[in-house]
N, C-alpha and C positions, 0 to 999 in steps of 0.2 A: 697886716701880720695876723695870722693866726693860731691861735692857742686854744693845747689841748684843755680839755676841758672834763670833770665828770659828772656821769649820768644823777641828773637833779630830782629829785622827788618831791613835789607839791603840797599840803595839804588844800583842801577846796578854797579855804579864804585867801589863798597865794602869800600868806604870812609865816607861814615857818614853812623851810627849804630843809631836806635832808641828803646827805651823800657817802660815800664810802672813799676817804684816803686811803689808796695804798703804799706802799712803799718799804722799805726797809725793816720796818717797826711792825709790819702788817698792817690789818685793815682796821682804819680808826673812822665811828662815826664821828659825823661832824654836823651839827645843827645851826642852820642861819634861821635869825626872827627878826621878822619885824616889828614891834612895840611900841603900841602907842603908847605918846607923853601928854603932856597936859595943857601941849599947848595944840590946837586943831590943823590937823592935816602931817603934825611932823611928828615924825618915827625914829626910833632909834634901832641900828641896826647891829644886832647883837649874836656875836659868831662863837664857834670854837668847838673844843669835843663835848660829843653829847654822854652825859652822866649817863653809866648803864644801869644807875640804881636811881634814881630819880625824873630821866630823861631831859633834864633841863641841860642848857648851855655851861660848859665851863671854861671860862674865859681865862682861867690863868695856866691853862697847866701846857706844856711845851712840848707837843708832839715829834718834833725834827721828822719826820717823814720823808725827807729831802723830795718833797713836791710843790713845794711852798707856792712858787708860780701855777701849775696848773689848781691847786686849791683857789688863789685866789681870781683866777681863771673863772673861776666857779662859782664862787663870790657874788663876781660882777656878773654872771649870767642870770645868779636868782633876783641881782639889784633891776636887772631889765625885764625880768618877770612878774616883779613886783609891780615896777610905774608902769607898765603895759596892764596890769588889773586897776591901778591906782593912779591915774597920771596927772592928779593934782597935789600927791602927795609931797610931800621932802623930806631925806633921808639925812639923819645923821649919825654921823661914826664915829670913834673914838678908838684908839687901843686902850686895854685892858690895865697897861705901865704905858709910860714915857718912849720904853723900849717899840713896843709893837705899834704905838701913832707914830716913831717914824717911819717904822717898816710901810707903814699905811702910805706916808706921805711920799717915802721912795718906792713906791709903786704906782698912785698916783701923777709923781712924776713921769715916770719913763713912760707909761700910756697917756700922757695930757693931752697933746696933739688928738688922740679918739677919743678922750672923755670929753674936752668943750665943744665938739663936734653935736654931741645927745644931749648934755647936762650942762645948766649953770653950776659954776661949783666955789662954795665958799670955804674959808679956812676960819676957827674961830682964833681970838686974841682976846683975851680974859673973857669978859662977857659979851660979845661984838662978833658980830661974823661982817667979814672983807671980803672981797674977790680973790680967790684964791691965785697969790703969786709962787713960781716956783722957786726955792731956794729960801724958804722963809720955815720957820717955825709955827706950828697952829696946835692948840690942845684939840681940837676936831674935825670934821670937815660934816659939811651940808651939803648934800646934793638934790636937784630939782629938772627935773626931762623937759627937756626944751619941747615946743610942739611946733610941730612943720607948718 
């Protein structure tokens, strides 16, 4: 199945992605990064509108765009741009509230079948990350690109 998708913007190190949501609300940027943590090789992948007065990520504020799919569409096309620069890396996500990691995770699910295809993919359980089952609850998810 494929999904639309919009036009992604790079910077050279393939760690911050930019785009333009359209939709009902008009054109909202939207900044994805990769950031590293402290522990080697894993990143945390950190989304949402881009502040027009600081340009940093603002993860709480709720665009309703009614694009929500093709944004995270777009998402996942910068997550494959990323581990195609970085493909020993691991990526992990969170929402921002309770509310948006499950939005995560029911998205997650309905694409599973094509994310264990590229990705191992974990769910975390307090401090613990599992094999990610669907129909479970997880405060995050890790992901890591399988290699052919």
């Amino acid at each position: 199945m494929k999904i639309e998708k919009y036009p992604l913007k790079a910077e050279s190190s393939f760690t911050v992605f930019e785009f333009i949501s359209e939709g009902p609300k008009g054109l909202i940027r939207k900044i994805i990064q990769f950031q590293e943590t402290n522990q080697l090789n894993v990143y945390n992948l950190a989304f949402g509108d881009k502040n027009s007065e600081t340009g940093e990520v603002d993860d709480l504020v709720v665009s309703d765009n009614g694009d929500s799919e093709k944004v995270l569409a777009t998402v996942v096309a910068a997550v494959y741009a990323f581990f195609d620069k970085y493909p020993e890396a691991m990526v992990f996500a969170t929402g921002s509230t309770s509310a948006r990691t499950r939005l995560y995770r029911m998205g997650i699910t309905k694409f599973y079948k094509k994310i264990i295809e590229d990705f191992y993919l974990f769910g975390q359980i307090a401090n613990e990350f599992v094999e990610f089952e669907m129909g479970k609850e997880y405060a995050g998810f890790l992901a890591q690109r399988k290699f052919e």
